[in-house]
N, CA and C atoms as a LAMMPS dump frame, in Angstrom:
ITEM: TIMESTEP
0
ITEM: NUMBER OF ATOMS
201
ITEM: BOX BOUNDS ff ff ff
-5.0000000000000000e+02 5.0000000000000000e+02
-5.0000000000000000e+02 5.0000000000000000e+02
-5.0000000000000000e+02 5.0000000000000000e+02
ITEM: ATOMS id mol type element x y z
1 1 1 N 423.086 153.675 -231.483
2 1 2 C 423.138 154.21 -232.829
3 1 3 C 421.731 154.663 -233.23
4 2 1 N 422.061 156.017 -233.706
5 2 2 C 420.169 156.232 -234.371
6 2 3 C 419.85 155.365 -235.114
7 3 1 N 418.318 155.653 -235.549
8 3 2 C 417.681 154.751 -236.668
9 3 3 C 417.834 155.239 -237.938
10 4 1 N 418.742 154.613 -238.519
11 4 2 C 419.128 155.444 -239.799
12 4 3 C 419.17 153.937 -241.152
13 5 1 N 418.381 155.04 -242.601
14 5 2 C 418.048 153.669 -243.121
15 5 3 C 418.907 153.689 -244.07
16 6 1 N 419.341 152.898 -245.055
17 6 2 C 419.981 152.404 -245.362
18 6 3 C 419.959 153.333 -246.39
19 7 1 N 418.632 153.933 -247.172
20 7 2 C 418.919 155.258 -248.322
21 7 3 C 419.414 156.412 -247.992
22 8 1 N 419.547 156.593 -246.179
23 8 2 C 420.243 157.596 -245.819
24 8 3 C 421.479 157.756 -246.088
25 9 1 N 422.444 155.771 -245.194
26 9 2 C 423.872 155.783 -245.214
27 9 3 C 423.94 155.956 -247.057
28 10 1 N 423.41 155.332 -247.683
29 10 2 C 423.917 155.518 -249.257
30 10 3 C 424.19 157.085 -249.66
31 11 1 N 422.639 158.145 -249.293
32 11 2 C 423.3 158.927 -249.806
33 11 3 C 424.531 159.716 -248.55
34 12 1 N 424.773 159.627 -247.611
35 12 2 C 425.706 160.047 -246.786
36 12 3 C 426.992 159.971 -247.638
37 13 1 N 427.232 158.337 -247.783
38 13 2 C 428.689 157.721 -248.56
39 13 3 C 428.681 158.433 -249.96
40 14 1 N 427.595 158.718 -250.796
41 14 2 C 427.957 159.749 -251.998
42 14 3 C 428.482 160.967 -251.579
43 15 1 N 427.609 160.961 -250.475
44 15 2 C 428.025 162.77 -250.279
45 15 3 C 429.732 162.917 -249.779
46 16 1 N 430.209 161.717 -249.366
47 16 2 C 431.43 162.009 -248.71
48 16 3 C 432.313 161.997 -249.529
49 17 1 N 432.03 160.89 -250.829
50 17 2 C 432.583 160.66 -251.973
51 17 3 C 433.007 161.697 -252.808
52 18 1 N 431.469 162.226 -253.151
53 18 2 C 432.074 164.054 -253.504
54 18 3 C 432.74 164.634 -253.141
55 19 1 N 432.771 165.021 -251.677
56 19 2 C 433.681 166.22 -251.072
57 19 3 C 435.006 165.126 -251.241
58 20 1 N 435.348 164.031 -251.109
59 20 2 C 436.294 163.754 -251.379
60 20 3 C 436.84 163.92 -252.56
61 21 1 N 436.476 163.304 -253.633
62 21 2 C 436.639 163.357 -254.875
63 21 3 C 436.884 165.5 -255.781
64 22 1 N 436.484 165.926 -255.054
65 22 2 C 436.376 167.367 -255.32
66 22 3 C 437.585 168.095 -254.489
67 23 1 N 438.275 167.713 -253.529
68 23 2 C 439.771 168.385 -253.196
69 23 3 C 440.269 167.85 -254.015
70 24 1 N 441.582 166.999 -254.696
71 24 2 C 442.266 166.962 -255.6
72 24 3 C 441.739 168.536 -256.35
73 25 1 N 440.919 168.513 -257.081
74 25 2 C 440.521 169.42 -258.578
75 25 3 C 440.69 170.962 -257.629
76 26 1 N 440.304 170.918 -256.589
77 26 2 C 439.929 171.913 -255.762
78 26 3 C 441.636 172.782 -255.759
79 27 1 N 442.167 171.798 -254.407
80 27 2 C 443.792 172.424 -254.351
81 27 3 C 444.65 172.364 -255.193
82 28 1 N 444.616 170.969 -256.35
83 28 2 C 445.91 170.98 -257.009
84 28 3 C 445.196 170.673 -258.204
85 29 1 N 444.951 171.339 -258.77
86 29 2 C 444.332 171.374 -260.426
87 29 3 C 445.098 170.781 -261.255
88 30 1 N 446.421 170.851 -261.354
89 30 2 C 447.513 170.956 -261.992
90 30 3 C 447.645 169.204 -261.952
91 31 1 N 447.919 168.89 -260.866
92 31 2 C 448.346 167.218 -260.387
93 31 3 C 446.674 166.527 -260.486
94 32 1 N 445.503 167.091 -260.399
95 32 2 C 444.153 166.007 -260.768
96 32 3 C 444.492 165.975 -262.352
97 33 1 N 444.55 167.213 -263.427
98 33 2 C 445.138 167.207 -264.763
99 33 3 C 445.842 166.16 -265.088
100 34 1 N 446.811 166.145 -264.287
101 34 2 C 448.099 165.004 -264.729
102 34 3 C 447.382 163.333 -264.858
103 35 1 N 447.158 163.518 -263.888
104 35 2 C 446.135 162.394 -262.856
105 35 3 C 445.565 161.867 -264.163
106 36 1 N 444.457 162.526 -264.253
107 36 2 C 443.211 162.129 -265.244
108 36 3 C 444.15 162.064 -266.886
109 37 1 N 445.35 162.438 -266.834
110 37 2 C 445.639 162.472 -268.428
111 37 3 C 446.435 160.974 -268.809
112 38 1 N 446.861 160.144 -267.364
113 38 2 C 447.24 159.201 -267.1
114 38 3 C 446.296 157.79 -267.305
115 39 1 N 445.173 158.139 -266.71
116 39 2 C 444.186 157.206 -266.989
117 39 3 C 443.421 157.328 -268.059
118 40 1 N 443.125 158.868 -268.654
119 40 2 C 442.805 158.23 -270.483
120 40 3 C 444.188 157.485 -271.646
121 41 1 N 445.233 157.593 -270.489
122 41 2 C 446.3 156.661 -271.423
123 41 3 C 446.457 155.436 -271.686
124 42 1 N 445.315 154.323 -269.887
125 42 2 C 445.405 153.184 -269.849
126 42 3 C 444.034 152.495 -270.872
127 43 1 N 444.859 151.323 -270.528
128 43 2 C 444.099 150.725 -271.75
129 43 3 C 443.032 149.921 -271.023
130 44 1 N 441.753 149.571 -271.393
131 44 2 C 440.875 148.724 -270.429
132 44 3 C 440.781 147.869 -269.558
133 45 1 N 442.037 147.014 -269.878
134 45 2 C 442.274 146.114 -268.442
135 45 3 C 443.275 146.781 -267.353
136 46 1 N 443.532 147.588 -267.79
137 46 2 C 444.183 148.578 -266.608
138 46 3 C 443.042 149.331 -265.699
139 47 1 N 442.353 150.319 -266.503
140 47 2 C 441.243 150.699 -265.857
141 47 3 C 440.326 149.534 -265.185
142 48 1 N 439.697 148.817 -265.761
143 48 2 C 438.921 147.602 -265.317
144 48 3 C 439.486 147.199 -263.739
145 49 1 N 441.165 146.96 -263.899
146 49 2 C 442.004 146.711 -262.643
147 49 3 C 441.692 147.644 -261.75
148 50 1 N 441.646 148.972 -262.148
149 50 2 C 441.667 149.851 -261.026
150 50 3 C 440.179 149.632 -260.591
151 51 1 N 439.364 149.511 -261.297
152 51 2 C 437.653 149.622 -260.491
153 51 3 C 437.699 147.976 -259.609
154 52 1 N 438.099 146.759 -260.205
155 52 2 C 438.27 145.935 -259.301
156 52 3 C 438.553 146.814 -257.942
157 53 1 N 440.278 147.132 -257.587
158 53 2 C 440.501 147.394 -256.419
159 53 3 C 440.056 148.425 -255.789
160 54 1 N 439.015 149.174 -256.404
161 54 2 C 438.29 150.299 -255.517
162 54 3 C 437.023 149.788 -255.297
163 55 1 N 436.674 148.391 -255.62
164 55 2 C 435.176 147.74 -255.09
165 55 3 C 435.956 146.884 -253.785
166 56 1 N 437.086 146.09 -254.227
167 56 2 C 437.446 145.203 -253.266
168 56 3 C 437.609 145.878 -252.083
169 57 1 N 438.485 147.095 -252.074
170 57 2 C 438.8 148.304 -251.045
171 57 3 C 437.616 148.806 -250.736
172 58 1 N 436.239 148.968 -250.922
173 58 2 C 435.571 149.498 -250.769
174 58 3 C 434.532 148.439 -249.89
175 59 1 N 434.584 147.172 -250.316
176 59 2 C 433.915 146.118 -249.33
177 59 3 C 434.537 145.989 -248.12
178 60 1 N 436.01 145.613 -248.708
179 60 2 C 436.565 145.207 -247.242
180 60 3 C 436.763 146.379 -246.357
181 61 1 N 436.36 148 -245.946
182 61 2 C 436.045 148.37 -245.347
183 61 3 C 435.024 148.57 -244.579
184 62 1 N 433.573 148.215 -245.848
185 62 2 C 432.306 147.892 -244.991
186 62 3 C 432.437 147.206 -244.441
187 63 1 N 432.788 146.092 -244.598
188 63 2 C 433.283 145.04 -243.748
189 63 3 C 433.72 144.9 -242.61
190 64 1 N 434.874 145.874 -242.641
191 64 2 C 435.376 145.978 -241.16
192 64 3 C 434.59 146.554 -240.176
193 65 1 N 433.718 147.674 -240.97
194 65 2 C 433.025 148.794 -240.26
195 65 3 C 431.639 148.028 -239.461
196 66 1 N 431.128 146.974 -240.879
197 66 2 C 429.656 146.43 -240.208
198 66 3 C 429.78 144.871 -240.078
199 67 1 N 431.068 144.813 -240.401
200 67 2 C 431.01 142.886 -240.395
201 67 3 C 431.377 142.288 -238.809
């Protein structure tokens, strides 16, 4: 593996984040709309819920990847 430091992988994982996060809006405008009109409907412990399971989901893949 190269020598790669750790402010690299960070910004790598933003950068992938973006291009991820940017198809939805990209191909289906219509369904990210819907999307996003859904979650200004929830109420804070809903949202709160969802950022829980996108940290938990988001460890336990580092995890798998570097653990």
């Amino acid at each position: 593996m190269p020598d790669v430091s750790l402010f690299d992988l960070v910004l790598a994982g933003i950068g992938v984040m973006l291009v991820a996060e940017g198809l939805l809006p990209l191909f289906a405008p219509g369904a990210w709309r819907g999307a996003f009109e859904r979650v200004l409907r929830m109420n804070d412990g809903q949202i709160r819920f969802l950022g829980l399971a996108s940290l938990v989901a988001g460890a336990a893949l580092l995890w798998m990847l570097w653990g």
